[in-house]
C-alpha positions in Angstrom: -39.5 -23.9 20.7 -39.4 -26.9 18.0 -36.8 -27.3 15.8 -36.3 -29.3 12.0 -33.2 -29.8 10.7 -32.8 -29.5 7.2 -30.1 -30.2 4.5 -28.7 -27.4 2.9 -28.5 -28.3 -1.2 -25.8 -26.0 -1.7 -23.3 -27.1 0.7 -24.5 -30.6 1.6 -24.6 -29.6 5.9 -27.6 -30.6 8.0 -28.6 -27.2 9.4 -31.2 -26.5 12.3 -34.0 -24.0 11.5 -35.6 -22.9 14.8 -39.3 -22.4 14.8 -39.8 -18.7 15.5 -41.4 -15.1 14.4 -39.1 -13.0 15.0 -35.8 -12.3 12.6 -32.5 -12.0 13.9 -32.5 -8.4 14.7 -36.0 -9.3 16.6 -38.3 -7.7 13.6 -41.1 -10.3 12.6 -40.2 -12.7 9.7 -42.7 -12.5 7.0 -43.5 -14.1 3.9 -41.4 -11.9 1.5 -38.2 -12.8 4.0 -38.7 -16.6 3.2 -38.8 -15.8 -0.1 -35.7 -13.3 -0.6 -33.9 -14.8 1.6 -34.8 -18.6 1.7 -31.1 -18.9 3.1 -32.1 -18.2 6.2 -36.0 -17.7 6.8 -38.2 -20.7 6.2 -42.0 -21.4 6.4 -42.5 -24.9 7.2 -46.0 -26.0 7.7 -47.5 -22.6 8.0 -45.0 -21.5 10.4 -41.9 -19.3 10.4 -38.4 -20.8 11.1 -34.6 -19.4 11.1 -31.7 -20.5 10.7 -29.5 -21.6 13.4 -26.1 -19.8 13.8 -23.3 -21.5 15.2 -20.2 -18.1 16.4 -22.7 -15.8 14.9 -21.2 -16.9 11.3 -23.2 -16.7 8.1 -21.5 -18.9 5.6 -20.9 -17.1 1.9 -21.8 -20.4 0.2 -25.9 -20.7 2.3 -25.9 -17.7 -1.1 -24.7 -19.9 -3.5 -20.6 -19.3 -3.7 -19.1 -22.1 -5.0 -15.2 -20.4 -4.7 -13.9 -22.7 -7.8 -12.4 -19.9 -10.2 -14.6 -20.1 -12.4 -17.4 -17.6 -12.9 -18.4 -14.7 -11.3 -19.7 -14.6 -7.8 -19.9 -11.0 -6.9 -23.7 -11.6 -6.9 -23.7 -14.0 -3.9 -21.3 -12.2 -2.1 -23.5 -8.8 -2.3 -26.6 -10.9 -1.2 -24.8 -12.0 1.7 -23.4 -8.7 3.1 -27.3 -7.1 2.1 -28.3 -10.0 5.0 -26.1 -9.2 7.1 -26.8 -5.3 7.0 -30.9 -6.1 7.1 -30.3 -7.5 10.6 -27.6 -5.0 11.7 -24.2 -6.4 11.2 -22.5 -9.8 11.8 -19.8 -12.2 10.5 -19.2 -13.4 6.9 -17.3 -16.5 6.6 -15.5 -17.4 3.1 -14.7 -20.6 3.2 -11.2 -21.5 1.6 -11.4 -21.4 -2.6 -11.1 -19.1 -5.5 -14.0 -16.8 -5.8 -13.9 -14.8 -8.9 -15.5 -11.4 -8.2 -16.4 -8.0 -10.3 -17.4 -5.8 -7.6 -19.1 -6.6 -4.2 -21.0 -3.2 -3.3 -21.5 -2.3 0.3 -23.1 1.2 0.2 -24.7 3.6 2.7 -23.9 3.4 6.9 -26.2 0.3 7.3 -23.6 -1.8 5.9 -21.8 -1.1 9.4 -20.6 -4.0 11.9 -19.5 -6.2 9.4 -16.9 -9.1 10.1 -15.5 -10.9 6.3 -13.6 -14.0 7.8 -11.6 -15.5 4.9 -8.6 -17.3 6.0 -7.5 -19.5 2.8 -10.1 -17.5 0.6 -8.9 -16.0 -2.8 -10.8 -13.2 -3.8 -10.0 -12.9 -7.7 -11.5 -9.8 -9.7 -12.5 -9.9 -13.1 -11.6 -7.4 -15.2 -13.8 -6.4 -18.0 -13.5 -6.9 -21.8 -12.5 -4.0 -22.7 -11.6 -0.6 -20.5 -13.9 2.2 -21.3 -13.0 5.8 -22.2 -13.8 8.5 -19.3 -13.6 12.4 -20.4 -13.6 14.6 -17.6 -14.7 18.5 -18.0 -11.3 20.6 -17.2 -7.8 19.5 -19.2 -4.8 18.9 -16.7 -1.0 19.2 -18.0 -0.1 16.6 -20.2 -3.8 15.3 -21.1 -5.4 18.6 -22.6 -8.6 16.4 -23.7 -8.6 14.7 -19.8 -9.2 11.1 -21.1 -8.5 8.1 -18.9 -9.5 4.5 -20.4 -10.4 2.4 -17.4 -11.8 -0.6 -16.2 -13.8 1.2 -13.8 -17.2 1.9 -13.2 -17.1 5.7 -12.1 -14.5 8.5 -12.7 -13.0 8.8 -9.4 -12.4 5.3 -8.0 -13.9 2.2 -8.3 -12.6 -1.5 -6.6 -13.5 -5.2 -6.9 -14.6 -4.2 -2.8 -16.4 -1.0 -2.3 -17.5 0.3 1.3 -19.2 3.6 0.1 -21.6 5.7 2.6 -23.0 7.6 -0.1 -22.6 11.1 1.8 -20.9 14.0 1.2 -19.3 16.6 2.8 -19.0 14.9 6.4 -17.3 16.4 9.5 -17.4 13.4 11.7 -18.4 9.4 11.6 -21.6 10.0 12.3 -22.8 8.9 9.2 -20.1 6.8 7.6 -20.1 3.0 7.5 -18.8 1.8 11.1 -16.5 -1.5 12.0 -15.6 -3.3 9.0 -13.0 -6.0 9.6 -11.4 -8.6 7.1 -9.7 -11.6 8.5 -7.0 -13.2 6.1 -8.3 -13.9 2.5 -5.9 -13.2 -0.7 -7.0 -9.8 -3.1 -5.6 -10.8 -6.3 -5.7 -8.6 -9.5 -3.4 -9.8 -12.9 -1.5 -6.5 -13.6 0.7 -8.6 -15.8 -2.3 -9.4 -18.2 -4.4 -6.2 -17.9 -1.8 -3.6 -17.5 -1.8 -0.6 -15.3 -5.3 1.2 -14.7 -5.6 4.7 -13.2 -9.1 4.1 -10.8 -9.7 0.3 -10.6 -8.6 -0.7 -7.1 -8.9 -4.0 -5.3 -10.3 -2.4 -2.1 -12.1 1.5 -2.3 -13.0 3.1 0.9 -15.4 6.3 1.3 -17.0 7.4 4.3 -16.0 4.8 6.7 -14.5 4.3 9.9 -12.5 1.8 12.6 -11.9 -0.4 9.9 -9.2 -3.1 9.9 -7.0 -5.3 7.6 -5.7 -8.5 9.5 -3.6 -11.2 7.8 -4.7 -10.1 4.0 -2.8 -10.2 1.2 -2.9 -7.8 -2.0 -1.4 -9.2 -5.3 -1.0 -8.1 -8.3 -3.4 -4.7 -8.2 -3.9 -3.1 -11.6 -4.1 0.5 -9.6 -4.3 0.7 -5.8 -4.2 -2.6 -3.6 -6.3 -0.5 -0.9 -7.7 3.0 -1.9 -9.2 5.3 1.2 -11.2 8.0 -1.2 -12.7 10.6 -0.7 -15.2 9.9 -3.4 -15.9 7.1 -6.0 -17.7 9.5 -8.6 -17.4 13.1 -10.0 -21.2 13.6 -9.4 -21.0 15.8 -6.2 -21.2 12.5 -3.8 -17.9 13.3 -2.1 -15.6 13.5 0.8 -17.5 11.6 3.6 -15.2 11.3 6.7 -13.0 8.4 6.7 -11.7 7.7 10.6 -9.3 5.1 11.5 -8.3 2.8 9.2 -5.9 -0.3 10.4 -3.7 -2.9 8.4 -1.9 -5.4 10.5 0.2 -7.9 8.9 -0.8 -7.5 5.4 0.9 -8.3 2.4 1.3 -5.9 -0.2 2.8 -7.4 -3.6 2.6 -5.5 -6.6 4.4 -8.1 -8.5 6.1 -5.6 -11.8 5.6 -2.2 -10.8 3.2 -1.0 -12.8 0.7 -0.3 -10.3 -0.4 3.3 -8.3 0.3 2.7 -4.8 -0.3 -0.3 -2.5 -2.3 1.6 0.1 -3.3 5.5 -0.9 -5.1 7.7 1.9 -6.7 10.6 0.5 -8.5 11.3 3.4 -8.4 10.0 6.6 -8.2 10.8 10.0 -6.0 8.5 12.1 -4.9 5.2 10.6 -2.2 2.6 11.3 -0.3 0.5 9.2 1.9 -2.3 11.6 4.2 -4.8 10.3 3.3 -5.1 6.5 5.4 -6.3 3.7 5.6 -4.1 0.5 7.2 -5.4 -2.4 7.1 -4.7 -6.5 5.0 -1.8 -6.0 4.5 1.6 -8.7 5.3 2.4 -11.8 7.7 5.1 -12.6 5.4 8.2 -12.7 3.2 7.2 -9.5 4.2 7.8 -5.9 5.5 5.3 -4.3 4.2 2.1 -1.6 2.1 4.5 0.5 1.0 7.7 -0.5 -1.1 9.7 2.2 -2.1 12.7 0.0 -4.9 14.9 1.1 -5.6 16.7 -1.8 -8.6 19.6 -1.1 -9.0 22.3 2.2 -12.2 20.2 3.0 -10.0 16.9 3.0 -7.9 15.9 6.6 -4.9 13.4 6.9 -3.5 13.2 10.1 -2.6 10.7 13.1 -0.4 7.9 11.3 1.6 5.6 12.3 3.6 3.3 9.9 5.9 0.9 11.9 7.4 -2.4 11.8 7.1 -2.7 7.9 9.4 -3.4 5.2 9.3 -2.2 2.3 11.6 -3.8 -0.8 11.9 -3.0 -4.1 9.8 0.1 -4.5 9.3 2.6 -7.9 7.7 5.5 -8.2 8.9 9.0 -8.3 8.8 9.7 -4.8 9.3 7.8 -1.6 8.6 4.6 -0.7 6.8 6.7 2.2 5.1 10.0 0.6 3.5 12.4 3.1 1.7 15.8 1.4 1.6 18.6 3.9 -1.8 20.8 2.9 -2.4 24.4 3.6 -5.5 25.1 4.6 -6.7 28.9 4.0 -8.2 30.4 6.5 -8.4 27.5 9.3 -5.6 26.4 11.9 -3.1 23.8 11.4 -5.0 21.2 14.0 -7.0 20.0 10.9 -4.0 18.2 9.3 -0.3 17.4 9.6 -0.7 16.4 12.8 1.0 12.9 14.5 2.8 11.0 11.3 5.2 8.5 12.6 7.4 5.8 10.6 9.1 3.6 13.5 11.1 0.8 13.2 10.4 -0.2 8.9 13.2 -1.9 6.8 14.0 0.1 3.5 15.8 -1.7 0.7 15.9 -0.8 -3.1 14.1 2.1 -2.8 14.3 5.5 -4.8 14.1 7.1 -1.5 12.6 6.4 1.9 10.4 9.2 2.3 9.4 12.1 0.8 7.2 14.9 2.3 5.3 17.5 0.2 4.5 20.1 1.9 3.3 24.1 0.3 3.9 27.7 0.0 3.5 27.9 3.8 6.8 26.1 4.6 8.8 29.2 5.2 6.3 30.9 7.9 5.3 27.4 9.8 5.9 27.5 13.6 4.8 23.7 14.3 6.7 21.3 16.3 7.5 18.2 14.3 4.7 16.7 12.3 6.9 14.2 10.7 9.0 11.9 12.5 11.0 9.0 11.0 12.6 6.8 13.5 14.3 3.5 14.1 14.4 2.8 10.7 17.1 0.9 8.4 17.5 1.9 4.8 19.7 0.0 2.6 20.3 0.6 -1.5 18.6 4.1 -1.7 19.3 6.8 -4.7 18.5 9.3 -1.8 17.9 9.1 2.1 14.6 11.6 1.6 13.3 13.8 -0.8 11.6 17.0 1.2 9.8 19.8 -1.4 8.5 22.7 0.9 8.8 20.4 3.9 8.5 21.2 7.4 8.6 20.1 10.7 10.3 16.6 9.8 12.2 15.0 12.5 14.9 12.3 11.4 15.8 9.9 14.4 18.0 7.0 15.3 18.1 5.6 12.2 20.7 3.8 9.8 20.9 4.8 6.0 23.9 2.5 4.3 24.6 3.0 0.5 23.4 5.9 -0.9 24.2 5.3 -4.4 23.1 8.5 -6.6 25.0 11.5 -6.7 23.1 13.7 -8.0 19.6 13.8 -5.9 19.6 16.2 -3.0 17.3 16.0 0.0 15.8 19.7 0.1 15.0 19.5 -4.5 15.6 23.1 -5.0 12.4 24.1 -3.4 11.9 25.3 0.4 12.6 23.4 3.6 11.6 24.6 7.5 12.9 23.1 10.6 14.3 19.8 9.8 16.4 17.8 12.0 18.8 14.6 11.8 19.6 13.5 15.3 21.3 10.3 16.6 21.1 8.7 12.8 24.2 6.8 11.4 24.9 7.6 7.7 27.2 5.1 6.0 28.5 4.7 2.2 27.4 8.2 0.5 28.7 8.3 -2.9 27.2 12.2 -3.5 30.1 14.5 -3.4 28.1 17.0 -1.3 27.0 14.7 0.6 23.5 15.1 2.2 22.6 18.7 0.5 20.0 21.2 0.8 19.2 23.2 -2.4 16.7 26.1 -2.0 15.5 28.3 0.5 16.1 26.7 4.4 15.5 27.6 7.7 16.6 25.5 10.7 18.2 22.4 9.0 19.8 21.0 12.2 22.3 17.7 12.9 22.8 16.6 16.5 24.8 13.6 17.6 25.0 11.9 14.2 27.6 9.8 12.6 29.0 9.6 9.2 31.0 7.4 7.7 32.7 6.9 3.9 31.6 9.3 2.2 33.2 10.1 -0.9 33.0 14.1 -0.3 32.2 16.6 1.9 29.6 15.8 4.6 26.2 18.4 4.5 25.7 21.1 2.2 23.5 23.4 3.1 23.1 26.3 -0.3 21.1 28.5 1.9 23.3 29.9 4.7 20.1 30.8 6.2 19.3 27.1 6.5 22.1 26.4 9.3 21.2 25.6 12.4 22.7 23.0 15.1 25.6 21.0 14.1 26.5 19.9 17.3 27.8 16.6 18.7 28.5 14.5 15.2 31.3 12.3 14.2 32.3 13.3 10.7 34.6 9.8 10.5 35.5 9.3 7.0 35.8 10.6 3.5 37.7 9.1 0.3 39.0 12.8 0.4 40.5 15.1 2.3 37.2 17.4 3.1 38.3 21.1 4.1 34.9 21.6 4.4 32.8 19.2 6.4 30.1 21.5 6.2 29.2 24.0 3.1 27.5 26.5 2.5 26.8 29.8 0.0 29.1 32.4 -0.2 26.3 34.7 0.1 26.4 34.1 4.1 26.9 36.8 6.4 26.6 37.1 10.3 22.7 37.8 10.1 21.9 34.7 7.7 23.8 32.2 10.0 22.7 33.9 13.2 20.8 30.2 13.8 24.1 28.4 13.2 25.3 26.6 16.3 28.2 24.7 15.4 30.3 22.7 18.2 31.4 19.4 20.2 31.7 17.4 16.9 34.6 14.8 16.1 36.5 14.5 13.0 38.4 12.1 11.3 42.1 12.1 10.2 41.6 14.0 6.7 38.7 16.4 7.9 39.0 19.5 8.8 36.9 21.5 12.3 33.9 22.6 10.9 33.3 26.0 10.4 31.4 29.0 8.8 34.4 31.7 8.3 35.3 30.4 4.7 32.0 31.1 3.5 31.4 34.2 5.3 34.9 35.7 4.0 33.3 35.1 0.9 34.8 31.2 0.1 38.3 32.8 0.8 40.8 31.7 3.8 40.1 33.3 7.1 42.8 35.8 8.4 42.9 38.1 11.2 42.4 41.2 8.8 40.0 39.9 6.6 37.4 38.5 9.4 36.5 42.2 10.3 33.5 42.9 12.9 30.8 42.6 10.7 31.5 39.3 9.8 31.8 37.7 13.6 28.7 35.5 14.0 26.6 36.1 16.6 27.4 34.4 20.1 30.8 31.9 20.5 32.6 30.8 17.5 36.2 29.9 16.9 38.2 29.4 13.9 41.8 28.4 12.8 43.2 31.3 11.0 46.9 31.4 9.0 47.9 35.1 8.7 47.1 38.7 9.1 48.4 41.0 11.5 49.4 39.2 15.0 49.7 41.3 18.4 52.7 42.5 19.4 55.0 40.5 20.8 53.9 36.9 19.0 56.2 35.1 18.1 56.5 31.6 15.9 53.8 30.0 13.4 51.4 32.6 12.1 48.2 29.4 12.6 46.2 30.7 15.7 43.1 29.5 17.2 40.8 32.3 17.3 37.8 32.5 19.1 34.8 35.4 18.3 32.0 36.0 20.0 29.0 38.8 19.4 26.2 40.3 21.1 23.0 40.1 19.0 22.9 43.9 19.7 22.6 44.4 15.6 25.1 47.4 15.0 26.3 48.5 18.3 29.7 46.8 17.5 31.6 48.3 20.5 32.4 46.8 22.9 29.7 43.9 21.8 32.2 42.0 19.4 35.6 40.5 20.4 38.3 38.4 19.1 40.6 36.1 21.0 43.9 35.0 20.5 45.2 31.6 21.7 49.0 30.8 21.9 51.0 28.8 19.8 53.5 26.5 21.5 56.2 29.6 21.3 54.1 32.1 23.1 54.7 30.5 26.6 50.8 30.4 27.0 50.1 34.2 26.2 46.6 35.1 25.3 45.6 37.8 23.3 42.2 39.9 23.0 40.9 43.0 20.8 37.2 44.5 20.5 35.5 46.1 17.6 35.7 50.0 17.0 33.1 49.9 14.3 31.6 47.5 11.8 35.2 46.9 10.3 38.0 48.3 12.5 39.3 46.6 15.4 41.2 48.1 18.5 44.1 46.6 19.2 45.0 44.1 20.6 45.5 43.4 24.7 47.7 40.9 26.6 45.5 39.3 29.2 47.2 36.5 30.0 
């Protein structure tokens, strides 16, 4: 086939055209082509030609961008992603510059396949005039008349980049815009100038899926630096299915804090965010760096996986991480709060690390852990974790050094189900209860954890119910002598720590052996007479006790060891309940032993030893 080579006016090249009828995408060029798009069709001589590609890459400025700064090139930028979407997908290369855009509109599934390579490109959104008042039909706390001023387009979400499919109420990918990818470029918003704004994001995502962030940056976003929706508009065009969604070494500065979030999933299922910097992000009454918050039964967030991120300096009134757990009526739990996993991320000046949100269901859940938070390192936190009806959160291997508030408890006087610290190192606590549970609990369990100056006690756990394994922890060091290492309610009682497993730990110099007999003689000293039956826990226990009436024949300092242990035959008490006693050093090595009569006699006691 012949060839011409032409010079392109707008970027000075010499470009090939091949003499040809057929488009990219093998349809046949026709007259209206060459004139749309003069870019890339040409008729030379009454015949057809097309443009030569070199790595499949259609150059942003063949449209017209000039990427100084200056005015607003949204326009070429749109023409060249229509191109690409007419013949089925391809590569968009930005050239390095400043391009000043409003909003670059990529909407409906045929905007699919699409490669925006932009290493050394700025992409700098204008912000209108003036912001635009938006009234919305039913008042919410705070905002009776439901008014936001934005510089938005629509009332849900709006972004300087919009990938919308246009399609509502999706159950799979089948009709969502497919593999989107952007290669470096700089998304930079001027929070500093415009102020905060509730919708106007620098990316919005609806109805997409396998799309991926690599080497991007996000300055300076008035609202969201990335925004996975699920909807742009109020107008019943809503909650398309968003499926896997990637970031990969992206930068997220929010430069003040007086943005939303720097990525916010609203629905999505599966995404990854690996080894991105968070920085300056959310004002006080927003959320935090990332906020995965599926907020309607029809809505799914599940299978993500935060790792190798740091996150520094973070607002917001929740955690730098926040996870919302939804309840879904009538369906199973395999539609959400399934496979969230924060490995190996650096924490540092942060209200708290993570918080997860879960419902009314917390109590009755039976799921294995749907939260885990491992190998991480926090450093300068008011609180390790901020849990509201949370459950199924699993704590792992991680450090947490200088907890400086001491007033914010982990479980905030809500509900908490089956949470667990294991193998974590907790270092420089300065609340006096130390890491504490207020509210209803259930299964609150610490396993081979280490503590070290604190300036109290150690756990508190309000709910005696809540106690579950404490075993294998070094409680090292206190500024205080600690009685207590672990507290609880004086409201406990055999039945409400039947869960409690306590055992195996280490304690320092000035702490005392853990245990539950304090609180269960109603936050009085333990003594032989006052521990009747009914208040043995179930299975093995032990307990130093100081007084009471000794067997027969002891001799010396009234402090025994005692050891307990119960049946979990509810009130049979005989012979199901027992009470050991261990020598003191003037016993010569004689052991004593009774068994319960009834729920508060004892027989008496038995040498067998």
């Amino acid at each position: 086939m012949n060839c011409i080579e032409l010079n392109d006016p707008l970027t000075g090249e010499w470009t090939v055209f091949l003499e040809t009828t057929e488009t990219y995408n093998g349809s046949p060029i026709t007259d209206i082509l060459c004139s749309g798009f003069s870019e890339m069709y040409k008729k030379i001589n009454a015949k057809y030609h097309r443009r030569v590609l070199h790595d499949s890459k259609i150059n942003v400025k063949w449209f017209g961008a000039v990427g100084d700064g200056i005015n607003d090139e949204a326009g070429y930028f749109n023409k060249a992603l229509q191109f690409i979407s007419d013949i089925g997908g391809g590569i968009l290369f930005v050239p390095a510059g400043k391009y000043k855009l409003s909003h670059v509109d990529c909407e409906t599934k045929k905007y699919s396949n699409i490669t925006i390579l932009a290493h050394g490109a700025e992409f700098i959104q204008l912000v209108p005039e003036k912001k635009d008042r938006i009234s919305f039909p039913a008042p919410i706390p705070g905002d009776p008349n439901r008014v936001i001023y934005t510089y938005g387009r629509y009332r849900a979400a709006d972004g300087m980049f919009v990938f919308d499919a246009k399609v509502t109420n999706q159950k799979d990918d089948s009709n969502s815009i497919k593999n989107i990818k952007f290669i470096g470029g700089t998304f930079i918003s001027n929070v500093a100038q415009y102020g905060f704004d509730e919708l106007l994001h620098l990316v919005c995502l609806h109805g997409v899926s396998n799309v991926t962030f690599e080497y991007c940056s996000f300055v300076g976003f008035l609202s969201d630096g990335v925004a996975v929706c699920r909807g742009l508009r109020e107008d019943g065009v809503r909650d398309a299915y968003n499926k896997d969604v990637n970031f990969y070494k992206c930068n997220f500065d929010g430069v003040n804090k007086d943005n939303r979030q720097g990525i916010s999933i609203y629905y999505c299922d599966g995404f990854s965010i690996d080894f991105c910097n968070f920085e300056n992000i959310c004002r006080p009454n927003m959320i935090g760096a990332i906020d995965i918050e599926s907020d309607t039964e029809s809505t799914i967030s599940r299978r993500g996986i935060i790792s190798n991120c740091s996150f520094k300096d973070i607002g917001g009134s929740c955690g730098a991480v926040t996870i919302f757990l939804r309840d879904y009526e009538g369906t199973t739990e395999k539609i959400s709060h399934l496979g969230y996993i924060i490995d190996n991320c650096d924490f540092e000046t942060v209200l708290t690390p993570l918080s997860v949100i879960g419902n009314n269901k917390a109590m009755i859940k039976t799921s294995n852990y749907g939260v885990v938070f491992k190998n991480n390192r926090c450093l300068n936190m008011d609180g390790i974790a901020d849990l509201r009806q949370a459950y199924g959160v699993l704590f792992y291997n991680n450090l947490f050094n200088n907890v400086t508030s001491d007033t914010l408890t982990i479980l905030r006087n809500t509900s908490g189900n089956n949470i667990t610290f294991e193998k974590n190192t907790f270092d420089n606590f300065k609340h006096p209860a130390g890491l504490a549970f207020d509210g209803v609990a259930k299964k609150i369990n610490f396993i081979e954890n280490q503590f070290y100056n604190f300036s109290g006690t150690f756990i508190t756990i309000n709910d005696p119910n809540g106690i579950g394994r404490v075993v294998g922890n070094e409680f090292a060091s206190s500024a205080v002598t600690v009685p207590f290492p672990l507290v609880t309610g004086d409201s406990a009682s055999p039945e409400k720590v039947i869960r409690a497993i306590i055992k195996d730990n280490i304690y320092g110099a000035n702490i005392s052996h853990g245990n539950l007999y304090f609180f269960l003689n109603g936050n009085n000293p333990p003594t032989l007479d006052t521990i009747t039956p009914n208040k043995v826990m179930y299975g093995e226990s032990q307990c130093l006790m100081a007084g009471g009436t000794m067997p027969a024949g002891f001799t010396g300092d009234p402090s025994v060891m005692v050891k307990m242990s119960r049946e979990n035959l509810a009130n049979n008490y005989y012979p199901h309940v027992y009470q050991t006693v261990y020598p003191s050093p003037n016993n010569n090595g004689k052991i004593w032993r009774r068994q319960a009569i009834n729920q508060t006699i004892w027989g008496d006691f038995i040498e067998i030893s």
